[in-house]
BAMIKE-970525 format. One record per residue (C-alpha): x, y, z; chain; residue in three letters. Coordinates in steps of 0.25 Angstrom, whole numbers. Each point is the difference from the previous one (the first is absolute). Example, Ala and Ser with C-alpha at 12.3 -4.5 7.8 and 13.67 -1.06 7.14 Angstrom:
     u     v     w mol type
    49   -18    31   A  ala
     6    14    -2   A  ser
END
This chain:
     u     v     w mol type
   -99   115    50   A  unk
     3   -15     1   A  unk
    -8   -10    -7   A  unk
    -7    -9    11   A  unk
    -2   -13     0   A  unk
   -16     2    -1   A  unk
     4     5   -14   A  unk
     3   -15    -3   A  unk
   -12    -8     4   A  unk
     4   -10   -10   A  unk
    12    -3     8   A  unk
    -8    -5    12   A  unk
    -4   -10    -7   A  unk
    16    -5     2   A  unk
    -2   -14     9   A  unk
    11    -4    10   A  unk
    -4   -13     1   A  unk
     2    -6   -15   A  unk
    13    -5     3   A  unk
     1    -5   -16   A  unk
     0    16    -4   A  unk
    10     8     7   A  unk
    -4    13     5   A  unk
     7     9    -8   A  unk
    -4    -8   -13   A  unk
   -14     3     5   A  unk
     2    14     2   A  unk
     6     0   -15   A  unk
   -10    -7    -6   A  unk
   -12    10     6   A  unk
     8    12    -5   A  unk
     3    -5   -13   A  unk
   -15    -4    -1   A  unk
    -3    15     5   A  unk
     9     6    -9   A  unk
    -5    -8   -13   A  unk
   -15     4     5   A  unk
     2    14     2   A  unk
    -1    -1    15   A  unk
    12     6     2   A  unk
     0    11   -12   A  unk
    13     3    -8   A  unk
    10    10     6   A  unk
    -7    -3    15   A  unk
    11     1    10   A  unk
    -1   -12    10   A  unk
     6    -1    15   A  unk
    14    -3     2   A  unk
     4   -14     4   A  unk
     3     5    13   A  unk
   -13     5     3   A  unk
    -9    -9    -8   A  unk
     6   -10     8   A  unk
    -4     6    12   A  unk
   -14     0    -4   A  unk
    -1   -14    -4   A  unk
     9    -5    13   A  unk
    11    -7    -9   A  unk
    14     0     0   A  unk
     6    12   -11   A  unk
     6   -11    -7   A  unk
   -14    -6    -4   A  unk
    -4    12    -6   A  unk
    13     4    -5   A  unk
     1   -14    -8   A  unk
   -15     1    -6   A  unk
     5    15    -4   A  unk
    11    -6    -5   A  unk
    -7    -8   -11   A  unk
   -10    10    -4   A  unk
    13     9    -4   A  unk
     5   -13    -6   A  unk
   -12    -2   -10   A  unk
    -2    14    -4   A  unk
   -12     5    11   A  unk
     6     9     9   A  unk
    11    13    -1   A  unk
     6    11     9   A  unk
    10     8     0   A  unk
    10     2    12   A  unk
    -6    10    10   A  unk
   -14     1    -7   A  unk
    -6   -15     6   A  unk
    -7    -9    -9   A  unk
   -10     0   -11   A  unk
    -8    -9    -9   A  unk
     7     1   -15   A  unk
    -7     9    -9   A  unk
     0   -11   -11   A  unk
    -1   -15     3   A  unk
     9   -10    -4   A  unk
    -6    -2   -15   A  unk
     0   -17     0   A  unk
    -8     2    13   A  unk
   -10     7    -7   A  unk
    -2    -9   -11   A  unk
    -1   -12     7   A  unk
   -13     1    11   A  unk
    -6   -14    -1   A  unk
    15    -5     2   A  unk
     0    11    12   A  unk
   -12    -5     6   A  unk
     2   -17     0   A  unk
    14     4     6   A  unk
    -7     9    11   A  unk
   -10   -11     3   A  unk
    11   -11     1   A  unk
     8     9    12   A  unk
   -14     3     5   A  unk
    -3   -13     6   A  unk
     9   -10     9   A  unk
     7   -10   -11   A  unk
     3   -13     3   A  unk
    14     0    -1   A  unk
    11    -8     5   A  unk
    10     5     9   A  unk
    10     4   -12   A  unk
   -12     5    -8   A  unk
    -2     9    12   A  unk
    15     4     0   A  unk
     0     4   -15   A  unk
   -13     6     1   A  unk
     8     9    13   A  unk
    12     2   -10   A  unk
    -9     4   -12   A  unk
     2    16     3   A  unk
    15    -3     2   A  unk
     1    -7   -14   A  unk
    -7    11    -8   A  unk
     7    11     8   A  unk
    13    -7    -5   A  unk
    -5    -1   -13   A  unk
    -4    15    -1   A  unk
    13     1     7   A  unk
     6    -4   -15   A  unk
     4    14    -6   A  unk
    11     6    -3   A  unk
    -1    10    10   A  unk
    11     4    12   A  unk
     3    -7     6   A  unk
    -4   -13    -2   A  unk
     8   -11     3   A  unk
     2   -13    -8   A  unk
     0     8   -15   A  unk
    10     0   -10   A  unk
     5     9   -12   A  unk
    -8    -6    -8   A  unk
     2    12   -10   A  unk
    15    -4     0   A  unk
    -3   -15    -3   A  unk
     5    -4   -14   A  unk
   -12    -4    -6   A  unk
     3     1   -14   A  unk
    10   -13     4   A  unk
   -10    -5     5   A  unk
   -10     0   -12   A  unk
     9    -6    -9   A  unk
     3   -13    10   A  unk
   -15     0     1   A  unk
    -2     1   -15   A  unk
    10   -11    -2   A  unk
    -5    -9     8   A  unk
   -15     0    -3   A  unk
     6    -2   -16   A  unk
     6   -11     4   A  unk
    -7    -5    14   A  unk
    -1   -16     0   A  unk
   -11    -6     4   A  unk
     4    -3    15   A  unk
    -1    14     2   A  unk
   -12     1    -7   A  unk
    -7   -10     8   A  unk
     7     3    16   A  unk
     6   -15     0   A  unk
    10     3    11   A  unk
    -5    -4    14   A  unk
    10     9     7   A  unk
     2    10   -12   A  unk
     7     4   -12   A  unk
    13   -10     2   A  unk
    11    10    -7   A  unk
    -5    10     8   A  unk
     2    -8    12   A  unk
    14    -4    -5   A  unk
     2    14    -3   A  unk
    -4     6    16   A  unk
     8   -11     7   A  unk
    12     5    -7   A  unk
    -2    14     2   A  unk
    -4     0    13   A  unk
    15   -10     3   A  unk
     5    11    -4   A  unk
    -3    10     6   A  unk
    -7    -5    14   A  unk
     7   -12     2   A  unk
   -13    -8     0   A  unk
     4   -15    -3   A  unk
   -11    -7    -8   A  unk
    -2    -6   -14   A  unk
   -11     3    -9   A  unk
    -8   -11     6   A  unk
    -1     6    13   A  unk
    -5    16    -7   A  unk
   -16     1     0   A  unk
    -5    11    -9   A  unk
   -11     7     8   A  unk
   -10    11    -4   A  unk
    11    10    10   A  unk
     3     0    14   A  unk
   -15    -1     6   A  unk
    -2   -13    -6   A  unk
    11    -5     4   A  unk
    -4     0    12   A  unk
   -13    -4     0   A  unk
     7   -13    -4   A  unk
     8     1    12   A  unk
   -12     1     9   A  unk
    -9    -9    -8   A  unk
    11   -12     4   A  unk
     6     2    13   A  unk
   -12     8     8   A  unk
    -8    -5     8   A  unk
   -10     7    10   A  unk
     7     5    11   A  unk
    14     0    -4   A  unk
     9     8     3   A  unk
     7    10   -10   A  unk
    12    10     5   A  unk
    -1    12    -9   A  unk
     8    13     0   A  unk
    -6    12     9   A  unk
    -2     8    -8   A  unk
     0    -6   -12   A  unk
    -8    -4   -12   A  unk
   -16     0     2   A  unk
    -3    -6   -12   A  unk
     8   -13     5   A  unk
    -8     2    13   A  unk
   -10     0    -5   A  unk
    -1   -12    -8   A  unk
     7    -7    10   A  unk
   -12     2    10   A  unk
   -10    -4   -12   A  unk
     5   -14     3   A  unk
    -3     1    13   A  unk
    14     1     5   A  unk
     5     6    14   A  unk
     9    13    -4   A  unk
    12     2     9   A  unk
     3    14     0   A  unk
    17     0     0   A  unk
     6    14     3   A  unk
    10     3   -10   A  unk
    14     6     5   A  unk
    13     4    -9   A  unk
     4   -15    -1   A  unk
   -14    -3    -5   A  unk
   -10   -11     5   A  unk
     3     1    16   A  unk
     0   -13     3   A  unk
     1     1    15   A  unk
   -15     7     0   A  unk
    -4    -9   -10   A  unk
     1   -12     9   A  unk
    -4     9    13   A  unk
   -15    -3    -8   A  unk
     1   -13    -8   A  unk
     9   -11     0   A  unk
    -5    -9   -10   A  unk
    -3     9   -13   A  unk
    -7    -8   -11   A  unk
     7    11   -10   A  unk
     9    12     1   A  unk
    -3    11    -9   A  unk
    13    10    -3   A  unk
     3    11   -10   A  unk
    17    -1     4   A  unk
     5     7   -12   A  unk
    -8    13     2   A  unk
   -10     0    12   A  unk
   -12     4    -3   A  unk
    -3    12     2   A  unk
    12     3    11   A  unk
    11    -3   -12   A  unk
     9    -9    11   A  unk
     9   -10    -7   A  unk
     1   -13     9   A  unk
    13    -2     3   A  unk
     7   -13    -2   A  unk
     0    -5    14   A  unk
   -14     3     1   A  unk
    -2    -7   -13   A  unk
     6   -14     5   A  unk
    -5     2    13   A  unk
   -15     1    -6   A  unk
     3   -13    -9   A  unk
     7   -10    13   A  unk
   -14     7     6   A  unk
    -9    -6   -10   A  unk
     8   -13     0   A  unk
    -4    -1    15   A  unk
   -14     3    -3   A  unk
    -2    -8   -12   A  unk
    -4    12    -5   A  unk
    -3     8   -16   A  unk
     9    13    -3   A  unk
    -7     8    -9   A  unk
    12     9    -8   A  unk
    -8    12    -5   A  unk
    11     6   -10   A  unk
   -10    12    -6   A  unk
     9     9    -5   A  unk
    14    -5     1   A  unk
     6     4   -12   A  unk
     1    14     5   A  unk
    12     2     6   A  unk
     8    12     1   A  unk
    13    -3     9   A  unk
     8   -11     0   A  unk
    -5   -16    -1   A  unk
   -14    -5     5   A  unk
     2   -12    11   A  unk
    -2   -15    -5   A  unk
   -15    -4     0   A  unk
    -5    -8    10   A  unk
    -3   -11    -9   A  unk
    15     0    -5   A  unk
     4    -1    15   A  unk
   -10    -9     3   A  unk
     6   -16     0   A  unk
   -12    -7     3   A  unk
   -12     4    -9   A  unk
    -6     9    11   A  unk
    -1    13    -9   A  unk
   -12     4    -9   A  unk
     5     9    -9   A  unk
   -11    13    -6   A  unk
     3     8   -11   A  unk
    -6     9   -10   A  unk
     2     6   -12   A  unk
    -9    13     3   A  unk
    10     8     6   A  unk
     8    -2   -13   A  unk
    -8    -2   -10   A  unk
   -14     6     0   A  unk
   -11    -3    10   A  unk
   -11    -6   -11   A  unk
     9   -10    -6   A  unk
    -3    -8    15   A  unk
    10    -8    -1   A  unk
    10    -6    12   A  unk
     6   -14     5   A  unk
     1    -7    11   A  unk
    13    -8     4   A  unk
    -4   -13     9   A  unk
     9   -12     6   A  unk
     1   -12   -11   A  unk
   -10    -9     8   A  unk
   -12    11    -1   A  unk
     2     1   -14   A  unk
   -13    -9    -2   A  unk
    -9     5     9   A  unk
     2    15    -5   A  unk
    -1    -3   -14   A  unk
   -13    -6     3   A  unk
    -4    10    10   A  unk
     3    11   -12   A  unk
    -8    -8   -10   A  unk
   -13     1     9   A  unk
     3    13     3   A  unk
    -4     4   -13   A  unk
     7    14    -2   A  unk
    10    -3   -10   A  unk
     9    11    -7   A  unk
    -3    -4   -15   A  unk
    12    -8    -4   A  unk
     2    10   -13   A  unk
     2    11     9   A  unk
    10   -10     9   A  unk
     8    -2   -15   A  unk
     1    14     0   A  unk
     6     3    11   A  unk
    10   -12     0   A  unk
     4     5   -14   A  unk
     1    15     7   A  unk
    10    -7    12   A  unk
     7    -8   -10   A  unk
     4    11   -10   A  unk
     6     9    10   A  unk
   -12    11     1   A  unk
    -5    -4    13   A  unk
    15     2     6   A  unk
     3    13    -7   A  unk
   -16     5     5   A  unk
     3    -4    13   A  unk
    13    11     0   A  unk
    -6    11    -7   A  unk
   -10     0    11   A  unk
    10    -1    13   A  unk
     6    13    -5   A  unk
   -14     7    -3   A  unk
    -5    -5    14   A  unk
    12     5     7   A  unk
     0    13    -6   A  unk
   -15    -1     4   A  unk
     4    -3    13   A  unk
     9    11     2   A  unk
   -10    10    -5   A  unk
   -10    -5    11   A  unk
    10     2    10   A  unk
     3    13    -5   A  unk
   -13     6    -1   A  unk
    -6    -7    13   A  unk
    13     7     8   A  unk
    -3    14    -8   A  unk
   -14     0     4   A  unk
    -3    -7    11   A  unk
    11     2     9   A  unk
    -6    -2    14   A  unk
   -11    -9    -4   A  unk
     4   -11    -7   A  unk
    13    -7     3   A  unk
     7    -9   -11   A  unk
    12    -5    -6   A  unk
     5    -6   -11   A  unk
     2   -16    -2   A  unk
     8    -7    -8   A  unk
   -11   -10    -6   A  unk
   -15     0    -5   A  unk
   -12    10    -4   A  unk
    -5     4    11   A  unk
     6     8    13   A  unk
    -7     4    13   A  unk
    -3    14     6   A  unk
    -1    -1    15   A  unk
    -9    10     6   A  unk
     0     8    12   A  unk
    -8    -8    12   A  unk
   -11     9     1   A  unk
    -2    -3   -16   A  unk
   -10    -9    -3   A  unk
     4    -7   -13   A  unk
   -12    -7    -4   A  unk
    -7    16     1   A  unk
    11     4    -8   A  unk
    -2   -12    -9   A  unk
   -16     3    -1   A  unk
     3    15    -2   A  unk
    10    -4   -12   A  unk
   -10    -6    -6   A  unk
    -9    10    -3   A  unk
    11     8    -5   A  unk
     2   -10   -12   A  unk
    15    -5     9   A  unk
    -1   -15     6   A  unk
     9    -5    11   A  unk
    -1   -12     6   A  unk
     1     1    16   A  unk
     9    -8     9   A  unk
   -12    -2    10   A  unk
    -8    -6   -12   A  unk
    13    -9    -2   A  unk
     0    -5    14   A  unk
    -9    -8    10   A  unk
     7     4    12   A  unk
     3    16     3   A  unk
    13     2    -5   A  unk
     9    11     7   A  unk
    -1    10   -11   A  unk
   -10     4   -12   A  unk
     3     3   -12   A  unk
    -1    -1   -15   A  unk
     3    -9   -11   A  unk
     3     8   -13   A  unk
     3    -8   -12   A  unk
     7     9   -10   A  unk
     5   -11   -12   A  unk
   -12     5   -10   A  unk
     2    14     3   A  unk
     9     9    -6   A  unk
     3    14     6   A  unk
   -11     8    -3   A  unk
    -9   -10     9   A  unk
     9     0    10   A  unk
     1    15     2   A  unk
   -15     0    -2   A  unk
    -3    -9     9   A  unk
    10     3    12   A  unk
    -7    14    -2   A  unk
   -13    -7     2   A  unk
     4    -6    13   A  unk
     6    11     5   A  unk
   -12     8    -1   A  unk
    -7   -10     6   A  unk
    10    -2    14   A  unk
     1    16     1   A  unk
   -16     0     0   A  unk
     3   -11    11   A  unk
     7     6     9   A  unk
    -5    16    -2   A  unk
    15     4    -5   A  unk
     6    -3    15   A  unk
    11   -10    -8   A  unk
    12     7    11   A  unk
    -9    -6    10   A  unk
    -2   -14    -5   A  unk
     5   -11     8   A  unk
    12    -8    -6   A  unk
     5   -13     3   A  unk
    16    -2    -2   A  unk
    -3   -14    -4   A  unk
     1    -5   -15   A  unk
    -5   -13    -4   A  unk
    10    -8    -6   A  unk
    12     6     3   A  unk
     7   -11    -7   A  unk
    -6     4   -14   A  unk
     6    14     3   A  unk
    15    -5     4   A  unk
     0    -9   -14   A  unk
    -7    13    -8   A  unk
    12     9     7   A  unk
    11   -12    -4   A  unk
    -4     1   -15   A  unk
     1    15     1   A  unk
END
């Protein structure tokens, strides 16, 4: 028998018109709140989001969004092919904590005073916490390292070293724009091998990528402005960018990268351009060198910001990454992003920012107001780490292991999923996409992972406009080839449950997106 509505009273209570509290936040907040009280008893089953949707007339998305958190936090569970319950044992902090509980219940209760970036967080606040969850080492989530492969031990005894013999400048966070050796260090390294031109002076040490650029935002945007971004592309970027008040230009992507042409059919006049040209994300295009100068003579006639996102550049498996942007660039249009949590480990929260000699004062000041510094002791260590060798030789040890790991993926994804997911190896990166038959809803498949203990991000998540195909980002670096198998098995369970076992029958579409990746992986071959 299906649960009805009139079973949840307590969600009537969900008001359309408090514009500060979006809906599926309300309908999340009452469930949580009948959860913790025993309104809704442990092991319940409650409606799907298909039909608990109906019965509120929502979209499934509200629904599936407040779901979505109370899986998150611990409140709900299920199974494939039994539906939904309430957990048999709560979330044990959450149990502990009432008073805590309730002060934060009354706070979302009521209609806040908030700004209109207040109200944007406050919109974003399931989103953050679902990416934090989202933080496990489980399959296949994307942006991880081998952390288990990382050399530690070297680590330690730099780390050691320093803090015997750490001055007092360390001690006491004196340099504006970061720990200078460390800078001197990263502009060598990263002439080296990126072909980015800068001195020391120019490299600000940020607390990694998302700071950098908040500082970005804080000193160019203005409301209203206009900001072309990769479509699909990266939501966290996005979303900052929109905190500011910014106007995002969705820019479809094609296998030169940035399309230019459809980018001007919307906006002429961009205030910033946002680009991930050594490996798009999520789509793994390279932007070809005619795009690259085209996209810089572009922001020259627009007096407008490039913001080079180079995330995980050192992971390269064929041949020679193209020159940077900011090497290509002769007239200080190019902001230049990096980080060091694709290499390193994702705690040490540490990055830099590469800006044109003349904004060299105003993002050392931006940085110290800021106030998220990376303490300059672990900036020593990392210089020292760079400077000795070890950061080089890490840096190789993990391109072999990721391409093995990629290869494994590719494996294992055509041995038992053939039919339902299309992918192919690339030749740079942690991640690669599995494209979907049409009929295959990839944030479902996403949802479903989920509860399996698997996690994909979906291209539709990635995207503000529909793109052509769905699919699945998996990001394989941290997982060796137990989780892989393991998880590839998950989701196949998951796609023959989807389409009752009729695979000979699914729809398939010839295209493969970016054919370029695939003629450069076959040329290495």
């Amino acid at each position: 028998m299906k649960t009805q509505i009139s079973t949840f009273p307590f969600l009537s209570l969900c008001d359309r018109t408090v514009s500060q509290i979006p809906m599926h936040r309300q309908i999340y907040e009452k469930m949580r709140q009948a959860i913790l009280s025993g309104e809704l008893a442990a092991k319940s089953r409650i409606p799907s989001s298909r039909a608990l949707a109906a019965q509120l007339g929502v979209s499934r998305m509200t629904v599936v969004n407040a779901y979505d958190q109370l899986f998150a936090e611990g409140y709900l569970e299920g199974k494939i092919g039994a539906g939904t319950f309430v957990a048999g044992a709560l979330p044990e902090d959450l149990l502990l904590a009432p008073k805590t509980r309730s002060v934060k219940t009354a706070a979302f209760s009521r209609e806040l005073n908030l700004s209109k970036q207040g109200r944007l967080i406050a919109r974003d606040y399931e989103d953050v916490l679902l990416e934090h969850a989202a933080n496990k080492f489980i399959p296949f989530q994307n942006g991880l390292t081998a952390i288990d492969s990382f050399p530690f031990d070297t680590w330690a005894r730099i780390a050691a070293r320093r803090h015997r013999h750490a001055p007092p400048a360390i001690l006491t966070n004196s340099d504006l724009a970061g720990y200078h050796p460390l800078r001197k260090t990263i502009a060598a390294h990263l002439k080296s091998v990126r072909g980015v031109t800068c001195e020391p002076e120019q490299v600000i040490i940020t607390a990694g990528a998302q700071q950098a650029l908040a500082l970005i935002a804080a000193v160019f945007l203005e409301p209203n402005d206009e900001v072309w971004m990769e479509d699909p592309g990266y939501l966290s970027a996005r979303n900052l960018f929109a905190l500011s008040g910014a106007k995002i230009i969705p820019v479809p992507v094609d296998e030169n990268g940035l399309n230019l042409k459809a980018a001007y059919e919307q906006s002429k006049k961009p205030k910033l351009v946002y680009v991930t040209p050594s490996h798009q994300y999520p789509l793994g295009v390279t932007m070809s060198l005619t795009r690259r100068l085209s996209l810089i003579e572009a922001a020259r006639a627009a007096d407008a910001w490039i913001i080079e996102d180079d995330y995980d550049s050192e992971y390269r498996y064929c041949g020679h990454p193209l020159a940077s942007l900011q090497g290509l660039d002769q007239e200080g249009r190019v902001l230049y992003v990096g980080t060091f949590s694709k290499t390193i480990f994702p705690s040490l929260k540490l990055g830099c920012l590469v800006v044109p000699p003349d904004l060299v004062d105003v993002f050392t000041s931006a940085r110290m107001l800021s106030g998220a510094h990376s303490p300059l002791i672990n900036q020593a260590i990392l210089a020292e780490f760079i400077a000795e060798g070890h950061f080089a030789r890490h840096v190789r040890r993990m391109r072999t292991l990721y391409q093995e790991r990629q290869q494994i993926l590719v494996h294992e994804v055509k041995r038992n999923l053939s039919g339902l997911v299309e992918m192919k190896a690339d030749d740079a990166g942690m991640h690669l996409v599995g494209w979907l038959p049409d009929n295959i809803d990839d944030r479902e498949v996403s949802q479903k992972a989920a509860l399996q203990n698997v996690r994909f991000q979906s291209i539709s998540d990635s995207s503000i406009n529909k793109y052509p195909r769905n699919g699945l980002v998996f990001g394989y670096a941290a997982f060796d080839e137990k989780q892989i198998k393991h998880g590839v098995e998950k989701l196949a369970e998951i796609l023959t449950e989807m389409t009752g076992n009729q695979n000979d029958s699914m729809p398939r579409m010839p295209f493969a997106f970016p054919s370029c990746c695939w003629q450069r992986v076959a040329a290495c071959s």
